[in-house]
C-alpha positions as CSV (number, residue, x, y, z in Angstrom):
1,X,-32.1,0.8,-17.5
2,X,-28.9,1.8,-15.7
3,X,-26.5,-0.8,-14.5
4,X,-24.8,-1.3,-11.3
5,X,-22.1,-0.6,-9.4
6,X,-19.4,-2.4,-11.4
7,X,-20.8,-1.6,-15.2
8,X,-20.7,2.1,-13.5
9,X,-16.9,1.1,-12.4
10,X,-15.6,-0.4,-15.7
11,X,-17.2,2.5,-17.6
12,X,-15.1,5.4,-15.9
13,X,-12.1,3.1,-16.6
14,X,-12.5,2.3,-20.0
15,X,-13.7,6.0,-20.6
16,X,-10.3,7.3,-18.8
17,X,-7.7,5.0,-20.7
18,X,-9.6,6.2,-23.7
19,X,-9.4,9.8,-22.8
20,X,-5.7,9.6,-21.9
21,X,-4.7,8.1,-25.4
22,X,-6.2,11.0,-27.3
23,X,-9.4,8.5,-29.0
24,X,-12.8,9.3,-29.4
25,X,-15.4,6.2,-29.7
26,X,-15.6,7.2,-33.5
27,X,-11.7,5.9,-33.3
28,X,-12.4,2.5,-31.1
29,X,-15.2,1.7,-33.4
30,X,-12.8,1.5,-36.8
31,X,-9.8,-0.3,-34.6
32,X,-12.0,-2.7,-33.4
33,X,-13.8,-3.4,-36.6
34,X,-10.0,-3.7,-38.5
35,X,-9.7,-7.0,-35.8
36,X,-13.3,-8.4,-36.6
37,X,-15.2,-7.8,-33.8
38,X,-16.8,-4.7,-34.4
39,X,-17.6,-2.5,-31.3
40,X,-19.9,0.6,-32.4
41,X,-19.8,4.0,-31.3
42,X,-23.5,3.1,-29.6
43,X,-22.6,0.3,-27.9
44,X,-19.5,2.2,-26.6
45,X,-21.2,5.0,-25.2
46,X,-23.5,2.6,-23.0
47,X,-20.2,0.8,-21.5
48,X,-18.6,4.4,-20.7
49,X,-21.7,5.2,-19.6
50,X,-22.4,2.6,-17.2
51,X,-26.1,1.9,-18.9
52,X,-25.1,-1.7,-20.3
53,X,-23.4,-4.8,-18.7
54,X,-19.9,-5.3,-20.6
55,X,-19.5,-9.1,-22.6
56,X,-16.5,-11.1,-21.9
57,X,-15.5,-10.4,-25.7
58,X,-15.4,-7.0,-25.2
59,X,-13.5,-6.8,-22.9
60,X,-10.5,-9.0,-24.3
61,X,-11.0,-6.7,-27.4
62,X,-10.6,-3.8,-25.4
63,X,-7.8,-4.4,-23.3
64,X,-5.8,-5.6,-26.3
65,X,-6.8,-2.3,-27.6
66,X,-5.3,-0.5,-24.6
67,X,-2.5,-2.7,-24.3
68,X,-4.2,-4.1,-20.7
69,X,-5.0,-7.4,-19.5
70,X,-8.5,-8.0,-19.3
71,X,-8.1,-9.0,-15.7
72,X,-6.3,-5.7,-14.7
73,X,-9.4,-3.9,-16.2
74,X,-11.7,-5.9,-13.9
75,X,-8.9,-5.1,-11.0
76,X,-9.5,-1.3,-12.2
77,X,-12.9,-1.4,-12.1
78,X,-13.6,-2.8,-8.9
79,X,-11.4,-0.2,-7.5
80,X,-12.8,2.9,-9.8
81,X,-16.8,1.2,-8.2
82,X,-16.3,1.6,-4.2
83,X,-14.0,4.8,-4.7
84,X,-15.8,8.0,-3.6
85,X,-17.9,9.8,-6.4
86,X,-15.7,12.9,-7.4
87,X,-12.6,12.0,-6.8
88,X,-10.5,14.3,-8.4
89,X,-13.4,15.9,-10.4
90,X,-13.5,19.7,-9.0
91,X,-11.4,22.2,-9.1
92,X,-8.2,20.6,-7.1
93,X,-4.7,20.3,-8.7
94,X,-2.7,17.3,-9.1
95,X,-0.1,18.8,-6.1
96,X,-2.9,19.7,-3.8
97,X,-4.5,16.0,-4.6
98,X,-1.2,14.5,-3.7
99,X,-0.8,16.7,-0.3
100,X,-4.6,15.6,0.4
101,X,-3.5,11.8,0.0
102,X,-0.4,12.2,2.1
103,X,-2.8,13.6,4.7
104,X,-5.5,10.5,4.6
105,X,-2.1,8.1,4.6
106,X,-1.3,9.4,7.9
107,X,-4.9,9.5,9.2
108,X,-4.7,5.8,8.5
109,X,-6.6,5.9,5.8
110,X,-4.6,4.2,2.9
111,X,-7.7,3.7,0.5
112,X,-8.9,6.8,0.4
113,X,-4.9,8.2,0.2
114,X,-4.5,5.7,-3.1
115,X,-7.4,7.3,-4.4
116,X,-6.4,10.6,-4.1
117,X,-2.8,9.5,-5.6
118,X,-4.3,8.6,-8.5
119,X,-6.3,11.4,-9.3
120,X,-3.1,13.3,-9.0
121,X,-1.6,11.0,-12.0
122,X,-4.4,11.0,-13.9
123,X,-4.1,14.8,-13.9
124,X,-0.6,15.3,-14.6
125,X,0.5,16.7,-17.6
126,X,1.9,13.4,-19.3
127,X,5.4,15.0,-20.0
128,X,5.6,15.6,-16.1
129,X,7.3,12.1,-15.6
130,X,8.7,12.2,-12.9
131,X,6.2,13.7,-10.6
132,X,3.4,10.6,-12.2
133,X,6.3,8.2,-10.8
134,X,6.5,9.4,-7.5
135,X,2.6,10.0,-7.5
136,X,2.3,6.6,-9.2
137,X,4.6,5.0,-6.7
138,X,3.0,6.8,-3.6
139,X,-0.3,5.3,-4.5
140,X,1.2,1.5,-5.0
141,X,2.7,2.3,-1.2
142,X,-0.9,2.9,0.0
143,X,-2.6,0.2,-1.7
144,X,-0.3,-2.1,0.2
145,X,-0.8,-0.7,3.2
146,X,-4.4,-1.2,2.1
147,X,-4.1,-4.6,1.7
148,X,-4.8,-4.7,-2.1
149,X,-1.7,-5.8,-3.2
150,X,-2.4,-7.0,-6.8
151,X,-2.9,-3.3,-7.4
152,X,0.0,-2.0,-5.4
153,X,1.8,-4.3,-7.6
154,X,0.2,-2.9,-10.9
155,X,0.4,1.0,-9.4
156,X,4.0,-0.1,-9.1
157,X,4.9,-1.5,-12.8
158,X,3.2,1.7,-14.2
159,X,5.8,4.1,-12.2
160,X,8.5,2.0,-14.1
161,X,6.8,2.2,-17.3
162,X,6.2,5.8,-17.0
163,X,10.0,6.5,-16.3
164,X,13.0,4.6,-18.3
165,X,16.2,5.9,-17.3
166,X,17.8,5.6,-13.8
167,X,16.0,8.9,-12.3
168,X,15.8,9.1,-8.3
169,X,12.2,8.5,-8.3
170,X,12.4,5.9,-10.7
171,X,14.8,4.2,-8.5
172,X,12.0,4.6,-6.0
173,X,9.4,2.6,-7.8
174,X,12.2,-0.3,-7.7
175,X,12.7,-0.7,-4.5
176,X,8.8,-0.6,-3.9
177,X,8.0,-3.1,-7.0
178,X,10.7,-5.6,-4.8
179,X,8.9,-5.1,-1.5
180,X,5.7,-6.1,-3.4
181,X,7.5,-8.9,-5.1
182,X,8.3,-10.1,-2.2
183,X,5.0,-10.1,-0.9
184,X,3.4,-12.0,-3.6
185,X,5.9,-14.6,-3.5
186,X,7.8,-13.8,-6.9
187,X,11.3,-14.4,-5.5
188,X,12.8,-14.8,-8.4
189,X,12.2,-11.4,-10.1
190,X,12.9,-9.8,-6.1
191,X,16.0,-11.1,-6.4
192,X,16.5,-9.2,-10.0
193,X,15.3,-6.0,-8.3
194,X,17.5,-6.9,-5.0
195,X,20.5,-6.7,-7.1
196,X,19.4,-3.0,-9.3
197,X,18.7,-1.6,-4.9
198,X,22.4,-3.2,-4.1
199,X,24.1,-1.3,-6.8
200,X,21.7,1.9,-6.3
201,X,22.8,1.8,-2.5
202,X,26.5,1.9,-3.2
203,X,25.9,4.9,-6.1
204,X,24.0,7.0,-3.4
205,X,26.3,6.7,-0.2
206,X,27.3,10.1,-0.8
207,X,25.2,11.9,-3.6
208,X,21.7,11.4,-1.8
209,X,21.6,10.6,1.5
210,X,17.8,10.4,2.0
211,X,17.5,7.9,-1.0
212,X,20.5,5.9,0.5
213,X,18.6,5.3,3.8
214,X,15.5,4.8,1.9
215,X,17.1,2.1,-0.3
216,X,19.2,0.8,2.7
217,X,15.6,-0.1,5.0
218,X,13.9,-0.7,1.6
219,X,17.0,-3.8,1.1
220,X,17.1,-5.1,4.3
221,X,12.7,-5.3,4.6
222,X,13.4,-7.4,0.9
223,X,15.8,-9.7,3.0
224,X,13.3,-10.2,6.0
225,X,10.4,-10.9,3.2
226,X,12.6,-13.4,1.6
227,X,13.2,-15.3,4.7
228,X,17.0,-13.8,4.9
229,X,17.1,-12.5,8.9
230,X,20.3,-13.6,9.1
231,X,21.2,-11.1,6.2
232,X,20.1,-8.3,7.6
233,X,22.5,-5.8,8.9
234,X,21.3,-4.1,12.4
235,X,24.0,-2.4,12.2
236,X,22.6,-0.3,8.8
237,X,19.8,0.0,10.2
238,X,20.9,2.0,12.9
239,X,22.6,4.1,11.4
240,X,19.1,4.6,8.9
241,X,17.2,4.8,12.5
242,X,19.4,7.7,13.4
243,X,20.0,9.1,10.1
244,X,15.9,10.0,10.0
245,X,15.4,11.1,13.4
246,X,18.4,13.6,12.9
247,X,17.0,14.9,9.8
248,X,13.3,15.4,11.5
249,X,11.3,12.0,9.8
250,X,10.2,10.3,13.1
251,X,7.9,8.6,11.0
252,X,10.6,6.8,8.7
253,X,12.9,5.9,12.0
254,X,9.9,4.7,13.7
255,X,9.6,2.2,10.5
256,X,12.8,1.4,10.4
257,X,13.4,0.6,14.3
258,X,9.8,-1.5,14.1
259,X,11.2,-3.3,11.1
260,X,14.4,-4.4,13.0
261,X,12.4,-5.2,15.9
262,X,10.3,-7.6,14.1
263,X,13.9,-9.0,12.3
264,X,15.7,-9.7,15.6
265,X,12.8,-11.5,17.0
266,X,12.4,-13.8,14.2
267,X,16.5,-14.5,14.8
268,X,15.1,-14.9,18.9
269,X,16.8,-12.3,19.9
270,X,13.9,-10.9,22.3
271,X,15.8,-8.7,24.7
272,X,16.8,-6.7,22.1
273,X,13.9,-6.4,19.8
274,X,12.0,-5.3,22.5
275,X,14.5,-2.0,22.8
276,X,13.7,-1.7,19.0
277,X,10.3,-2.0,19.6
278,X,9.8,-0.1,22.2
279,X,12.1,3.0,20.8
280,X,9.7,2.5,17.2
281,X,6.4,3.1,19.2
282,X,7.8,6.2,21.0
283,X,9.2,7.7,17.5
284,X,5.8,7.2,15.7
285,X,4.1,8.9,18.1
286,X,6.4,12.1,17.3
287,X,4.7,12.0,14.4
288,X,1.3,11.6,15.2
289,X,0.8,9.0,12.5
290,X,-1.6,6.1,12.5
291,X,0.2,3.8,10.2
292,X,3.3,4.0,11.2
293,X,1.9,4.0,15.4
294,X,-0.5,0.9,14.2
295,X,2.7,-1.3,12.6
296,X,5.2,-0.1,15.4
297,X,2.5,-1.2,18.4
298,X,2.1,-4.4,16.8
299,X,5.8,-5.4,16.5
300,X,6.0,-4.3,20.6
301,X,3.0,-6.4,21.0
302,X,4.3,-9.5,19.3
303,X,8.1,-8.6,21.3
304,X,5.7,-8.7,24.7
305,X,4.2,-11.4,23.7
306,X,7.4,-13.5,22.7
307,X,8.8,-12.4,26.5
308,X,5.6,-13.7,28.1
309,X,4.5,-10.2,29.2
310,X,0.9,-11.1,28.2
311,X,-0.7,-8.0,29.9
312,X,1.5,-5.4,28.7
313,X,1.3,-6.8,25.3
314,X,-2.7,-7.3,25.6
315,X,-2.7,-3.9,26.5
316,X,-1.0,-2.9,23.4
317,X,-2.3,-5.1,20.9
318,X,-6.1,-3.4,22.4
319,X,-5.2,0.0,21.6
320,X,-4.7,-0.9,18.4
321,X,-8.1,-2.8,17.7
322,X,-9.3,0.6,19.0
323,X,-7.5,3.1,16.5
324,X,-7.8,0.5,13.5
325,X,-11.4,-0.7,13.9
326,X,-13.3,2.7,13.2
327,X,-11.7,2.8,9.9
328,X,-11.7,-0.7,8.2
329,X,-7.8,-1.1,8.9
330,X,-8.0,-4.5,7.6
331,X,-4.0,-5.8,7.8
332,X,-3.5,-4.6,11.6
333,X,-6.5,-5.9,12.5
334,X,-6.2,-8.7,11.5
335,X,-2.2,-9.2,12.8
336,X,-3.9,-7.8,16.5
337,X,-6.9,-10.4,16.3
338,X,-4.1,-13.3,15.5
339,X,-2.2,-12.1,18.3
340,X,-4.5,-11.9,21.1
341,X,-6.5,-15.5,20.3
342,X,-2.7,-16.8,20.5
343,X,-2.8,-15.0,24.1
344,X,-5.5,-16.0,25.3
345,X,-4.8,-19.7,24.2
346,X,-1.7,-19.7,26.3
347,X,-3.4,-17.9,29.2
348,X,-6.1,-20.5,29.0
349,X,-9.1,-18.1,28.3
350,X,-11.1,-19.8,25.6
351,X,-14.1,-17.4,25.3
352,X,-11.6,-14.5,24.4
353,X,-9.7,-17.0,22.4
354,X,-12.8,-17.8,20.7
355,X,-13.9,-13.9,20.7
356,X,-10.7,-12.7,19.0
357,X,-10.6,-16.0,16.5
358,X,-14.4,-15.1,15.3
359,X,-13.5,-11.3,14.8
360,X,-10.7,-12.5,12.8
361,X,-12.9,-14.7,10.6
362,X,-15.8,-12.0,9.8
363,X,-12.8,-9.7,9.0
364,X,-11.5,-12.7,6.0
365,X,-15.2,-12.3,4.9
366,X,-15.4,-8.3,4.2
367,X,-14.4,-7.2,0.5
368,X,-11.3,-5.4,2.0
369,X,-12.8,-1.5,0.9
370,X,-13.0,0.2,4.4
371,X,-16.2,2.3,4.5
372,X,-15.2,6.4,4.4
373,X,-15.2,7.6,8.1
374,X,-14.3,10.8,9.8
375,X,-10.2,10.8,11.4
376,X,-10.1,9.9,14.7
377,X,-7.5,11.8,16.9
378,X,-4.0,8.8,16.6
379,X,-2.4,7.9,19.9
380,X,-0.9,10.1,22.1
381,X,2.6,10.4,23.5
382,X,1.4,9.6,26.6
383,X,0.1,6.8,26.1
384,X,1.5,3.6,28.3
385,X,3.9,1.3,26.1
């Protein structure tokens, strides 16, 4: 009998670590034997193949075998069981699987992006370290924005691993592994990767500009995270707001003005963040990219809001339950349902109150894997901000 849709899961993983390490089950079966719990070439097969349910044993044997945590196999495998079948299986190259994830990314579709990122590390040529960093690192990026963060966090670590010395890309992976340090409420080592982005901003002032504004948003969001506001330097990000739109990355300025929108209104500075705001939504839809149109309409929502322009910011925060509902968008939905209940508490509406609040619960309760659905066109510039 055939097993379900985890056994299938923890099968392709176990099968693909072994595969990447060079082993065949012939190999497994004497290691496993030399530590006393014997794990036969038959038995083997059945895992890989998805026919048998795997024993708690096994797996600790296994991931001390691959030098993995059991729980980050289980992490794996839930991931490798909802991800579409194929993935990476045809005829596709590693580039053209990273193109096609960039693509889903900014058809706000994060999952199906991360999916596609790592398929295009999975098939790089080992020796290619640099390009599995920034493939590595791409795919921790849209986890996050999937909401998975444990992952995004373990995506992250393995584009250090894969590079040692100070490259670019490594450097990269950093300042993404502090973000989601940060997120996860490891402050401590943040602060040990706040200081490596610090000295990596100063080193790239003039040798790589991109990377310097990268690193010098990258900093500042680290600051916000860690409850710093007061830290952060508007006037940097300025000059990183301007430094992408000259160079032709509405998407990155649209970011980066969002992000120092959300920063002055958490230091009450309203009038202000709203200009941010306001100026991120209009970049991001130079772009035409969801994410990016999604995170900067809810930081002008939440700037509305904060000014007591409830219809305006109603009006925002709708369009975008609209874009983000249709594909499982799990974080903006959720930060648009917690806004609007808050409206309509103040405005004294309690069935939308109680509308917005009972969406918001029945999204906690999903399994956070958006279903696969066809893009849907993002906003457009003309839309009313």
């Amino acid at each position: 009998m055939r097993g379900g849709r985890e056994e299938a899961g923890i099968g392709r993983v176990l099968r693909g670590l072994r595969l990447e390490r060079g082993l065949v089950l012939a190999d497994l079966d004497a290691l496993s034997a030399e530590r006393g719990y014997r794990l036969s070439r038959a038995r083997l097969s059945e895992i890989e193949r998805g026919e048998a349910p795997i024993k708690l044993h096994d797996l600790v044997v296994l991931g001390h075998l691959y030098g993995i945590d059991p729980g980050d196999l289980l992490l794996e495998a839930e991931t490798e069981a909802v991800a579409p079948a194929g993935v990476g299986d045809n005829e596709e190259s590693p580039d053209e699987l990273f193109e096609k994830g960039k693509s889903l990314y900014y058809l706000g579709k994060p999952l199906d992006a991360a999916w596609s990122f790592d398929a295009a590390a999975r098939g790089r040529d080992p020796v290619e370290r640099d390009a599995r960093c920034l493939m590595l690192t791409s795919a921790a990026h849209a986890y996050e924005r999937a909401g998975m963060m444990r992952l995004a966090l373990r995506r992250g670590q393995q584009a250090l691993d894969v590079l040692e010395e100070d490259a670019p890309t490594r450097t990269r992976a950093v300042a993404k592994v502090c973000i989601l340090l940060c997120h996860s409420g490891a402050r401590g080592r943040a602060y040990l990767y706040l200081t490596f982005i610090s000295r990596a901003i100063e080193e790239t002032r003039t040798r790589d500009r991109v990377l310097h504004a990268t690193l010098l948003h990258q900093y500042n969001v680290a600051l916000h995270l860690l409850g710093s506001d007061a830290d952060v330097s508007i006037e940097d990000m300025e000059q990183v707001i301007a430094f992408f739109h000259e160079i032709g990355l509405p998407d990155r300025a649209a970011r980066a003005s969002s992000f120092t929108a959300k920063s002055l209104a958490v230091l009450g500075q309203i009038e202000r963040a709203l200009e941010f705001a306001r100026q991120g939504a209009e970049l991001a839809d130079e772009e035409k990219n969801v994410d990016a149109s999604l995170f900067a309409r809810l930081v002008l929502g939440r700037c509305l809001s904060a000014r007591a322009e409830y219809e305006q910011a109603e009006h925002v925060l709708r369009q975008v339950v609209t874009v983000a509902e249709p594909l499982g968008l799990q974080r903006p939905l959720d930060d648009a349902y917690e806004l609007l209940a808050e409206m309509a508490s103040r405005l004294d509406r309690p069935v939308d109150q109680e509308k917005w609040r009972r969406k918001r619960g029945k999204l906690r309760r999903t399994d956070g894997h958006p279903k696969p659905q066809p893009p849907i066109s993002p906003f457009r510039p003309g839309d009313s901000l």
